[in-house]
KETINU-722009 format. One record per residue (C-alpha): residue in one letter; residue number from 1; z, x, y. Coordinates in Angstrom, 1 decimal, always signed. Each point is the difference from the previous one (the first is absolute). Last residue first. Layout:
BEGIN
<site><resn>A</resn><resi>NUM</resi><w>Z</w><u>X</u><v>Y</v></site>
...
END
This chain:
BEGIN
<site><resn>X</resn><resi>215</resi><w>+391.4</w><u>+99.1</u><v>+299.7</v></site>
<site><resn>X</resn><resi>214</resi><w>-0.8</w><u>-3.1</u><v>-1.5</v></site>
<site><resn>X</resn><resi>213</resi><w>-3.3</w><u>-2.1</u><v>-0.8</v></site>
<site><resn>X</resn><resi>212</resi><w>-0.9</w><u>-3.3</u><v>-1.2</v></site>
<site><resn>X</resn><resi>211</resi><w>-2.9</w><u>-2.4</u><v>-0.5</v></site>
<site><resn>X</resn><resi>210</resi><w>-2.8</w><u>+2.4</u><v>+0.6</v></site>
<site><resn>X</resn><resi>209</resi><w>-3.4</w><u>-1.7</u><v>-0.3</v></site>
<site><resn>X</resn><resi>208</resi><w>-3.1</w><u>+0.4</u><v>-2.7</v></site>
<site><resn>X</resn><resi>207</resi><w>-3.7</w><u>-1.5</u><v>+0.0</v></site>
<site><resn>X</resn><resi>206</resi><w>-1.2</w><u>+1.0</u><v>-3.4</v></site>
<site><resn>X</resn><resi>205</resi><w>-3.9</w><u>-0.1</u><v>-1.2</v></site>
<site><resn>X</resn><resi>204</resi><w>-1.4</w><u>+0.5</u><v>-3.3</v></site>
<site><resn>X</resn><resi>203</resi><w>-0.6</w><u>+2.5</u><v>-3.0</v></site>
<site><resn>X</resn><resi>202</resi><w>+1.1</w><u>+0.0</u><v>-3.7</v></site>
<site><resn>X</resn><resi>201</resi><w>-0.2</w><u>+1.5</u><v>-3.4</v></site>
<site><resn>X</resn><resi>200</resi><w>+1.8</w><u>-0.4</u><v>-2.8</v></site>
<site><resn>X</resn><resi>199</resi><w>+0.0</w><u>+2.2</u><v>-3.5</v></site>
<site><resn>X</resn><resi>198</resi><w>+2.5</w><u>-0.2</u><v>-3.7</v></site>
<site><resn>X</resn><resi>197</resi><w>-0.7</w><u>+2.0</u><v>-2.8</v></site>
<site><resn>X</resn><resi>196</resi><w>+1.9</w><u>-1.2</u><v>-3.0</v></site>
<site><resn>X</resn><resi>195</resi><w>+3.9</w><u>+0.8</u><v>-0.7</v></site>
<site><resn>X</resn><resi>194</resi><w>+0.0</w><u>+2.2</u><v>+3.5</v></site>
<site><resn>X</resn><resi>193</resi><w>-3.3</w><u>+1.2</u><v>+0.8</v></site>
<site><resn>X</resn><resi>192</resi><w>-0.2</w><u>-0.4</u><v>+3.8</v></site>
<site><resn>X</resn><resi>191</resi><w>-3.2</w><u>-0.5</u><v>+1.9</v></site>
<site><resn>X</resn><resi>190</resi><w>-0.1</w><u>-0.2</u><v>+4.3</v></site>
<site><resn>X</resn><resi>189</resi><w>-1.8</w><u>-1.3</u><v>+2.6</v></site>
<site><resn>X</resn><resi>188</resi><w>+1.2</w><u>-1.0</u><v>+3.6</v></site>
<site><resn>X</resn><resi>187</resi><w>-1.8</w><u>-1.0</u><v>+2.9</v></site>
<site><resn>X</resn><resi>186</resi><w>+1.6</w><u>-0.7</u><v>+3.4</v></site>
<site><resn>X</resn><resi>185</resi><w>-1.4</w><u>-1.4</u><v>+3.1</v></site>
<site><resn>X</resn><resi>184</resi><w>+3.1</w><u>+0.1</u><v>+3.1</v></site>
<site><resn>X</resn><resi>183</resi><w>+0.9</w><u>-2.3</u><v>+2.7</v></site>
<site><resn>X</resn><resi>182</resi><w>+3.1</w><u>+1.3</u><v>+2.6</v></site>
<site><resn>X</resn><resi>181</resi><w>+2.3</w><u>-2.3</u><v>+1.8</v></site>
<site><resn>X</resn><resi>180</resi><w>+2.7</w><u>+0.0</u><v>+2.7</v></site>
<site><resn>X</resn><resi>179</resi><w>+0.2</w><u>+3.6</u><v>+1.0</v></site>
<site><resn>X</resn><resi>178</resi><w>-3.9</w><u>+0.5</u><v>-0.8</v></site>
<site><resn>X</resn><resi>177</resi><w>-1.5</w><u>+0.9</u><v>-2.9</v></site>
<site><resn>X</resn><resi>176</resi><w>-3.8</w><u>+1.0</u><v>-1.6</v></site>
<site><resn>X</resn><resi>175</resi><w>-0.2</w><u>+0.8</u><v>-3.4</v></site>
<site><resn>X</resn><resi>174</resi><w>-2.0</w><u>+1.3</u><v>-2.5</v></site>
<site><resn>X</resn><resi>173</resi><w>+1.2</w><u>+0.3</u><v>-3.4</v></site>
<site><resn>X</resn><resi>172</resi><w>-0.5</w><u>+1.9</u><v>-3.6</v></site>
<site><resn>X</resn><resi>171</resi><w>+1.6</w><u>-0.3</u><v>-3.1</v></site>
<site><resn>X</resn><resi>170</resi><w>-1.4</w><u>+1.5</u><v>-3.5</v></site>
<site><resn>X</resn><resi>169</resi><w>+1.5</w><u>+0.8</u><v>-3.1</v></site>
<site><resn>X</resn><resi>168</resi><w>-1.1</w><u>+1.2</u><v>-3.3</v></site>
<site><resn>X</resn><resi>167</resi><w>+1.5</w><u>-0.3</u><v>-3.6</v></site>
<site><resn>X</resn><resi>166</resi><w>-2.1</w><u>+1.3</u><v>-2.7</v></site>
<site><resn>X</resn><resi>165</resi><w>+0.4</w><u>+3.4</u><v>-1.0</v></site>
<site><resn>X</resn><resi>164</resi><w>+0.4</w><u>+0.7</u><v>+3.8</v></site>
<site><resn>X</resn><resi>163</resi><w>-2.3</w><u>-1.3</u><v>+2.2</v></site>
<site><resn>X</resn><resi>162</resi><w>+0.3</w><u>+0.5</u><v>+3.4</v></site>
<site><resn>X</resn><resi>161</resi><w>+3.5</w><u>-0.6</u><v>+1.5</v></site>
<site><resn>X</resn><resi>160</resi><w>-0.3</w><u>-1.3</u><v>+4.1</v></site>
<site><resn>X</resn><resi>159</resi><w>+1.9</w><u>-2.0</u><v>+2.9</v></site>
<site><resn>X</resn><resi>158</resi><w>-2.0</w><u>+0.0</u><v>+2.9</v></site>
<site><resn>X</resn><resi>157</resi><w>+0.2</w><u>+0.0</u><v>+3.8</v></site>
<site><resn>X</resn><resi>156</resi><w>-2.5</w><u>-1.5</u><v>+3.0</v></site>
<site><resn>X</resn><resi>155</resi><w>+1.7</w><u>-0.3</u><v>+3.6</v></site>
<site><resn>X</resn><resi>154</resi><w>-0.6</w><u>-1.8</u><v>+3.1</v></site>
<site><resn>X</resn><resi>153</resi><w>+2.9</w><u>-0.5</u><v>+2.8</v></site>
<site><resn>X</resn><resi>152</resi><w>+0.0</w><u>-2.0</u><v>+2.8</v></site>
<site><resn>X</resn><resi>151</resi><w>+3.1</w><u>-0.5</u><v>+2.6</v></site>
<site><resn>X</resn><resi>150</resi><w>-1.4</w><u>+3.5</u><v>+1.3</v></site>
<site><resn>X</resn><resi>149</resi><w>-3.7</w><u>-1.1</u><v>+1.3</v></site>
<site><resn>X</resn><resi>148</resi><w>-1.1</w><u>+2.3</u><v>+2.4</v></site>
<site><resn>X</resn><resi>147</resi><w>+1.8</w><u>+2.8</u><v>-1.7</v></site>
<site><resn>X</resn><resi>146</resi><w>-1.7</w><u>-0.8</u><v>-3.5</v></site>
<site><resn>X</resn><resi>145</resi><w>+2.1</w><u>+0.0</u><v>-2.7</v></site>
<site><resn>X</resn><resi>144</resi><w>-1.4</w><u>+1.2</u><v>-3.6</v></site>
<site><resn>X</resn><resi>143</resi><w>+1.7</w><u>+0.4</u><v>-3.2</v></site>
<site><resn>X</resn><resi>142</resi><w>-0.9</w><u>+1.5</u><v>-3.5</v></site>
<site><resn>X</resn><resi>141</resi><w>+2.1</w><u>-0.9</u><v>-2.8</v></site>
<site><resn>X</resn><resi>140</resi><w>+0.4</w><u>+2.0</u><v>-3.2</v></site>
<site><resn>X</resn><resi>139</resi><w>+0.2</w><u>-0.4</u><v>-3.8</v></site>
<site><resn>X</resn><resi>138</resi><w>+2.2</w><u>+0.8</u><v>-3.1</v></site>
<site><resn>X</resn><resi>137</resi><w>-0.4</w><u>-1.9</u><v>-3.3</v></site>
<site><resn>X</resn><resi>136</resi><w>+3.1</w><u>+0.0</u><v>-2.2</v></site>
<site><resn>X</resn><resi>135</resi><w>+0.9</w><u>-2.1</u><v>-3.0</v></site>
<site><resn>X</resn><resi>134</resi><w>+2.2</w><u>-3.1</u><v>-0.7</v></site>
<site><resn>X</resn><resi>133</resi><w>-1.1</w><u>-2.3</u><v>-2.7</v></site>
<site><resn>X</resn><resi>132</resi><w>+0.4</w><u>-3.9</u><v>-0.5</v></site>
<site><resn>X</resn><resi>131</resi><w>+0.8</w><u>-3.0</u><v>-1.9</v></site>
<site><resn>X</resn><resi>130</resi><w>+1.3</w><u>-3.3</u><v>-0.1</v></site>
<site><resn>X</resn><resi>129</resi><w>-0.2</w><u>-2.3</u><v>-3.2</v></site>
<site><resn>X</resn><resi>128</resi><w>-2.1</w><u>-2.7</u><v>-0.9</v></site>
<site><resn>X</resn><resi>127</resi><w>-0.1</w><u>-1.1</u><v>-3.7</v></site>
<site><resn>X</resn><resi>126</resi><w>-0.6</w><u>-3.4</u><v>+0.2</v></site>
<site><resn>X</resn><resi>125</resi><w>-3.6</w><u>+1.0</u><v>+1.8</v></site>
<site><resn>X</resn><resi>124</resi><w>-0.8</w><u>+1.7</u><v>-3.7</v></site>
<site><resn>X</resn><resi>123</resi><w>-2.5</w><u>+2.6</u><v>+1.1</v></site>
<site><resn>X</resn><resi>122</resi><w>+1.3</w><u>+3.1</u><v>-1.7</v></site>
<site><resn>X</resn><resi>121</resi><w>+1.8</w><u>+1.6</u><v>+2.9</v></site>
<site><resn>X</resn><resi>120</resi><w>+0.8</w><u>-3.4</u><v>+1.2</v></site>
<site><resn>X</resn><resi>119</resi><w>+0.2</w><u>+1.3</u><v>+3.5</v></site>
<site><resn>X</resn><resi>118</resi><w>+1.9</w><u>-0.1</u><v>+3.5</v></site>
<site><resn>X</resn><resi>117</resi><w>-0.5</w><u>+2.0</u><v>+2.6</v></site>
<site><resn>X</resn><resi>116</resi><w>+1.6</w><u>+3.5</u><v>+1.2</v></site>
<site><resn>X</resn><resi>115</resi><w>-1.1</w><u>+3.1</u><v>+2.6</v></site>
<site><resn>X</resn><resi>114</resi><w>+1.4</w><u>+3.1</u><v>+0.6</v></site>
<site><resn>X</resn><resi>113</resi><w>-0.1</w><u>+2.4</u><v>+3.1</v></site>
<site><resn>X</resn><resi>112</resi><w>+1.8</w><u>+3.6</u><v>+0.5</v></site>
<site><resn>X</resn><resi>111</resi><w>+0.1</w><u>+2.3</u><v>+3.0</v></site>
<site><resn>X</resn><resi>110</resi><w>-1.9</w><u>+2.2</u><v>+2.1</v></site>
<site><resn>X</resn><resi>109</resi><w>-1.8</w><u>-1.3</u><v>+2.9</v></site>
<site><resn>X</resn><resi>108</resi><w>-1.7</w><u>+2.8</u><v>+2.4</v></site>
<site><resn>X</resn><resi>107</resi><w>-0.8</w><u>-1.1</u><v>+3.5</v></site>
<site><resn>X</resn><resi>106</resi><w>-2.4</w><u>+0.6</u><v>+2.3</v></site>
<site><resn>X</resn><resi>105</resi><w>-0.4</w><u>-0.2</u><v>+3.5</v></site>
<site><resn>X</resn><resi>104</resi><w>-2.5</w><u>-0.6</u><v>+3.2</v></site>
<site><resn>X</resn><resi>103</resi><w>+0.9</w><u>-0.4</u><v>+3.8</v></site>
<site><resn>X</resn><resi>102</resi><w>+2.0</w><u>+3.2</u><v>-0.2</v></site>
<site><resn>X</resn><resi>101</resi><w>-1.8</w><u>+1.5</u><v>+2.3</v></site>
<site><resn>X</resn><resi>100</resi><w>-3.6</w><u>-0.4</u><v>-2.2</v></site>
<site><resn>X</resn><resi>99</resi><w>+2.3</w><u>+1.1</u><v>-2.9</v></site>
<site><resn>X</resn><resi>98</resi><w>+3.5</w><u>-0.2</u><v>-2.0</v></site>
<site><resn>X</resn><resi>97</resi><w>+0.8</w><u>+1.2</u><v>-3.4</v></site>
<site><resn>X</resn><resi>96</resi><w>+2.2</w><u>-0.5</u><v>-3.0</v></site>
<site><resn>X</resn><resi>95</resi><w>+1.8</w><u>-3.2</u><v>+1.0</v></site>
<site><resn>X</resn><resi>94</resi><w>+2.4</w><u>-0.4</u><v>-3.1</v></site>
<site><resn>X</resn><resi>93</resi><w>+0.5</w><u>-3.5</u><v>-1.5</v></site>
<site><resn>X</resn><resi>92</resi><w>+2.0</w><u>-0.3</u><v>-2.8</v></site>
<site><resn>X</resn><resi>91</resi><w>-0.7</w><u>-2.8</u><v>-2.5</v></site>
<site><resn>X</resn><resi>90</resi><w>+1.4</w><u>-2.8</u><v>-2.2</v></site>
<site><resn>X</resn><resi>89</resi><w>-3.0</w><u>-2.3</u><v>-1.5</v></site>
<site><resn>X</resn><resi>88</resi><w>-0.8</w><u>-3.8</u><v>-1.2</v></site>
<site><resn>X</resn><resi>87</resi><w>-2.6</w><u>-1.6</u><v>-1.8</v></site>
<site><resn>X</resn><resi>86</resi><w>+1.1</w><u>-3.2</u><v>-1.6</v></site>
<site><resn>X</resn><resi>85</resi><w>-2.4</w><u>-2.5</u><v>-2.0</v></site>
<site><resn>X</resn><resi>84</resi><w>+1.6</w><u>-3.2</u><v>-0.7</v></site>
<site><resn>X</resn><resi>83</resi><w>-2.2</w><u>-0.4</u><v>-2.9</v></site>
<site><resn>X</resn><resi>82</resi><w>-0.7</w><u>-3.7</u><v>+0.5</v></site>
<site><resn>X</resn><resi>81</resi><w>-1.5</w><u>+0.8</u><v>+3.6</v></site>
<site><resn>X</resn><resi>80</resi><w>+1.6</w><u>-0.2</u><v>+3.5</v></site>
<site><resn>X</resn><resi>79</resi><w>-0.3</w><u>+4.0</u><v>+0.5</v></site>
<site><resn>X</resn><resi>78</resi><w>+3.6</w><u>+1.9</u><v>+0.7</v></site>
<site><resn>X</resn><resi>77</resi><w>-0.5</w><u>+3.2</u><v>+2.2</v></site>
<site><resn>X</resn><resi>76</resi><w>+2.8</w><u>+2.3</u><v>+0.6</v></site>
<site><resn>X</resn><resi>75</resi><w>+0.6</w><u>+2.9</u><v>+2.4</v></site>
<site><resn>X</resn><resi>74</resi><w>+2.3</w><u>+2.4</u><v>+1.0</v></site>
<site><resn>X</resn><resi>73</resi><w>+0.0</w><u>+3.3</u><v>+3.0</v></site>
<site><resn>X</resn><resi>72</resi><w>+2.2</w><u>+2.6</u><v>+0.2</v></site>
<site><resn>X</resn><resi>71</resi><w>-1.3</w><u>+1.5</u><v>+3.5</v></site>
<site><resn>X</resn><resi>70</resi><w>+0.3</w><u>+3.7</u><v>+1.0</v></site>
<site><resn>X</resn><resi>69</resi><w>-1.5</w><u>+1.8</u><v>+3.0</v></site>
<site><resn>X</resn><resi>68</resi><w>+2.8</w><u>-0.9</u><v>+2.4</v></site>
<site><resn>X</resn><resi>67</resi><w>+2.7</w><u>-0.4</u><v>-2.6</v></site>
<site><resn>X</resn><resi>66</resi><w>+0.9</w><u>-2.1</u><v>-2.4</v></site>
<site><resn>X</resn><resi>65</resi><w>-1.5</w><u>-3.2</u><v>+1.3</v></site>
<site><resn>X</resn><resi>64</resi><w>-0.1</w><u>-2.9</u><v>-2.2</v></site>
<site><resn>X</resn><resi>63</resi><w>-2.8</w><u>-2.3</u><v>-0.8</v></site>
<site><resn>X</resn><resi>62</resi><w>-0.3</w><u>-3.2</u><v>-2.0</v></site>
<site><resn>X</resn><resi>61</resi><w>-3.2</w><u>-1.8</u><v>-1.1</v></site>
<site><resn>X</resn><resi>60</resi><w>-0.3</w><u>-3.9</u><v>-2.0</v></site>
<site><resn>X</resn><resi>59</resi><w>-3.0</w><u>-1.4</u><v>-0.9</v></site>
<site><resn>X</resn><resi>58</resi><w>-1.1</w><u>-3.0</u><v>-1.5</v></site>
<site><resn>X</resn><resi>57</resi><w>-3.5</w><u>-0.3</u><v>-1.6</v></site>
<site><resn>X</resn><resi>56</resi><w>-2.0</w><u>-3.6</u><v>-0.3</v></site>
<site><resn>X</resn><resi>55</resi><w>-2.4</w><u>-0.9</u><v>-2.5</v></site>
<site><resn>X</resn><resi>54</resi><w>-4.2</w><u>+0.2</u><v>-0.5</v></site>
<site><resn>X</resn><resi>53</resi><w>-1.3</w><u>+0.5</u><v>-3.2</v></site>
<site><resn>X</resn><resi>52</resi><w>+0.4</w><u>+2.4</u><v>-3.5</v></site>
<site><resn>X</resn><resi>51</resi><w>+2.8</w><u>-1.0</u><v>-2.3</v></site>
<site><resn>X</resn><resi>50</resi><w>+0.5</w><u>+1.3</u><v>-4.0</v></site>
<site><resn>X</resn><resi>49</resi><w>+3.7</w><u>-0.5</u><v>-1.7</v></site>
<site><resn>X</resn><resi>48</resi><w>-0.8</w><u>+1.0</u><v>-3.4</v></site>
<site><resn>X</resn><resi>47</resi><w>+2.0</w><u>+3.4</u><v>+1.0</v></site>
<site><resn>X</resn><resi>46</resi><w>-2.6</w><u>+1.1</u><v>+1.6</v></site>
<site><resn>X</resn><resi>45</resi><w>-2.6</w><u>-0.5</u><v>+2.7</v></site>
<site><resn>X</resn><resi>44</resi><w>+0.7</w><u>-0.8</u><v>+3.9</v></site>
<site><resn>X</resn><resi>43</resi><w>-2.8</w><u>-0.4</u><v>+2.5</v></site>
<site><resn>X</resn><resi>42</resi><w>+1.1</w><u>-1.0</u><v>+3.8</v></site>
<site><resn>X</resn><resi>41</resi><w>-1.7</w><u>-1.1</u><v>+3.2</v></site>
<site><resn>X</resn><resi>40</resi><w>+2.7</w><u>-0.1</u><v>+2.2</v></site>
<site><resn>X</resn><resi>39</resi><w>+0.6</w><u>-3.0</u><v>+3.0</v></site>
<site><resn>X</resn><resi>38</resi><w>+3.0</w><u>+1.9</u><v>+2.5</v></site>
<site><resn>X</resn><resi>37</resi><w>+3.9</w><u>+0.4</u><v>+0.7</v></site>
<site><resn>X</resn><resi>36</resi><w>+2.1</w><u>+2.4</u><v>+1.7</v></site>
<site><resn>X</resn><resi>35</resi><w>+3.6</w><u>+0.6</u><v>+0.4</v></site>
<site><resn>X</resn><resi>34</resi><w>+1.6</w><u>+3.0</u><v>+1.9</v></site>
<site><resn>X</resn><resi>33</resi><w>+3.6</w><u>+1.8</u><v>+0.2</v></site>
<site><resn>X</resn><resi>32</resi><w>+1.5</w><u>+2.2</u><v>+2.4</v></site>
<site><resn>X</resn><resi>31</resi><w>+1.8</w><u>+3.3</u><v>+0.3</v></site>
<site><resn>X</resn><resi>30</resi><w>+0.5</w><u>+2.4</u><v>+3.4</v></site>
<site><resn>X</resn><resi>29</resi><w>-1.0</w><u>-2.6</u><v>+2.0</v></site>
<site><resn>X</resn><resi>28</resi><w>-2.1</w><u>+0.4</u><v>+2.9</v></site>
<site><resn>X</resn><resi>27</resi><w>-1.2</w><u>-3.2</u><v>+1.8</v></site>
<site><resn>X</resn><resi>26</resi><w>+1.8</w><u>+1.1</u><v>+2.9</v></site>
<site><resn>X</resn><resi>25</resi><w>-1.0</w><u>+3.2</u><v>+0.0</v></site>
<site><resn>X</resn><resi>24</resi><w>-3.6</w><u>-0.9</u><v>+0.7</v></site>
<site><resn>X</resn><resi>23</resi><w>-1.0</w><u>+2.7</u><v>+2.1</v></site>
<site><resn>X</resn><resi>22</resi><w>-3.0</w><u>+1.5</u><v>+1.0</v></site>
<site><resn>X</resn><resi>21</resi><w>-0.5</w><u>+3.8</u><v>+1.2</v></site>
<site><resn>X</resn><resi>20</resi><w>-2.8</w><u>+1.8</u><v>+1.7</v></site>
<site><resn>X</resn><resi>19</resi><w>-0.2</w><u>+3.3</u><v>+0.7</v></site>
<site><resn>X</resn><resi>18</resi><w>-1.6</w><u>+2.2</u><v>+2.4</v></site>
<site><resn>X</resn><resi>17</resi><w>-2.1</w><u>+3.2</u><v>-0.1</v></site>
<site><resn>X</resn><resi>16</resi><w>-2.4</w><u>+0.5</u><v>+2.9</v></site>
<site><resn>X</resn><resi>15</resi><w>-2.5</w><u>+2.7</u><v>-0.5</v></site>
<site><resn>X</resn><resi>14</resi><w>-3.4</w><u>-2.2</u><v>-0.9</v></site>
<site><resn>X</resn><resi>13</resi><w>+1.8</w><u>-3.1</u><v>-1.2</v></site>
<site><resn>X</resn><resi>12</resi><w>+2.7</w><u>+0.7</u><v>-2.5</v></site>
<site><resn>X</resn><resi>11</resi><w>+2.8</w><u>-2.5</u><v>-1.6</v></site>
<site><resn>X</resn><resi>10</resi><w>+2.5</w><u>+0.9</u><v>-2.0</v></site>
<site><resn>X</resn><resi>9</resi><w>+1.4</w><u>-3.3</u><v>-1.9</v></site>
<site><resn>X</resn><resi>8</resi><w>+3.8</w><u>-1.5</u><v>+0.0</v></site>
<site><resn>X</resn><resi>7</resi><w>+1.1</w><u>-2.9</u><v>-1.9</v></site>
<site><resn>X</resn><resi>6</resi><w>+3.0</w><u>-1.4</u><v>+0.2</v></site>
<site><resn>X</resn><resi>5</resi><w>+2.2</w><u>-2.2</u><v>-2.7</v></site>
<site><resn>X</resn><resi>4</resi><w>+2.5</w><u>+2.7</u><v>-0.9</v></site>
<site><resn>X</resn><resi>3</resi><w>+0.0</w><u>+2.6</u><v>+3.2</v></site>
<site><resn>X</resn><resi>2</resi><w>-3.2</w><u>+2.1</u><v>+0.4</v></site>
<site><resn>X</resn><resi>1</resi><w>+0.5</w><u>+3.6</u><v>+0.4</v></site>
END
């Protein structure tokens, strides 16, 4: 069994069985937090307060380790437009299954995830007020680590509630990390009736790096 922070794959060539490990316990931590930023092309309409062009996206990701196939993971994404726009999410994290000795894995994420902006409702800009909805798409996140290469790490995951009534929502990622950094496109669609029907879409580039961690 690997210890926290190793990485042990079964290797077979013709009848010999070996394994190879890789460690990087000392850039283990049992929780840590992440910040990325990136150029999004955005659309917003509703709420009188219409955008569509080319603005920034903060990001903010925390992870937790409750056990050794069990993350609670966070994130929150704040776009530099008059809206405010904020997607954010709570989630567990449970690896579900392991392949191609153990170089492959995916992961269930089951949680909540809301999103808030500011609107004039009925289009009056003096009447701005902040609002929101919190609803649950579920998703998954499928990892790959190749043994020649362990300090890299490629995965693809998604966040996803098909239409309903109305409301939809859609997030999807691909990422590639290292321990310092990782860069990720993300694209995220989704339509809420709330007062009016409100929609956004977005996709663009993130280059991400840990800024704290603890054990």
């Amino acid at each position: 069994m690997a210890s926290p922070g190793e990485t042990v794959w079964d290797m077979r060539h013709g009848n010999d069985e070996f394994q190879l490990m890789s460690s990087t316990t000392k850039e283990f931590h049992r929780g840590n937090l992440a910040l990325a930023i990136g150029p999004y092309n955005m659309n917003f309409t509703g709420g009188g307060q219409n955008f569509g062009g080319i603005t920034g996206l903060g990001s903010l990701y925390g992870s937790l380790l409750v056990s050794d196939s069990t993350r609670l993971l966070y994130f929150a994404e704040i776009a530099g437009t008059p809206q405010m726009f904020t997607d954010w999410g709570i989630y567990f994290s449970l690896e579900s299954a392991k392949g191609l000795d153990q170089r492959l894995s995916f992961n269930l994420l089951l949680g909540i995830h809301g999103a808030a902006f500011f609107s004039s409702g009925n289009g009056n800009p003096s009447s701005l007020s902040y609002t929101g909805h919190v609803d649950g798409p579920q998703g998954f996140e499928l990892s790959y680590t190749d043994p020649r290469w362990p300090r890299n790490k490629g995965s693809i995951g998604a966040f996803i509630q098909p239409q309903i009534n109305v409301n939809s929502y859609y997030n999807i990622w691909l990422r590639w990390s290292r321990p310092k950094y990782f860069v990720e496109i993300n694209y995220l669609n989704w339509v809420q009736q709330l007062d009016q029907t409100y929609s956004s879409n977005l996709v663009g580039l993130s280059v991400g790096w840990p800024v704290f961690g603890f054990d």
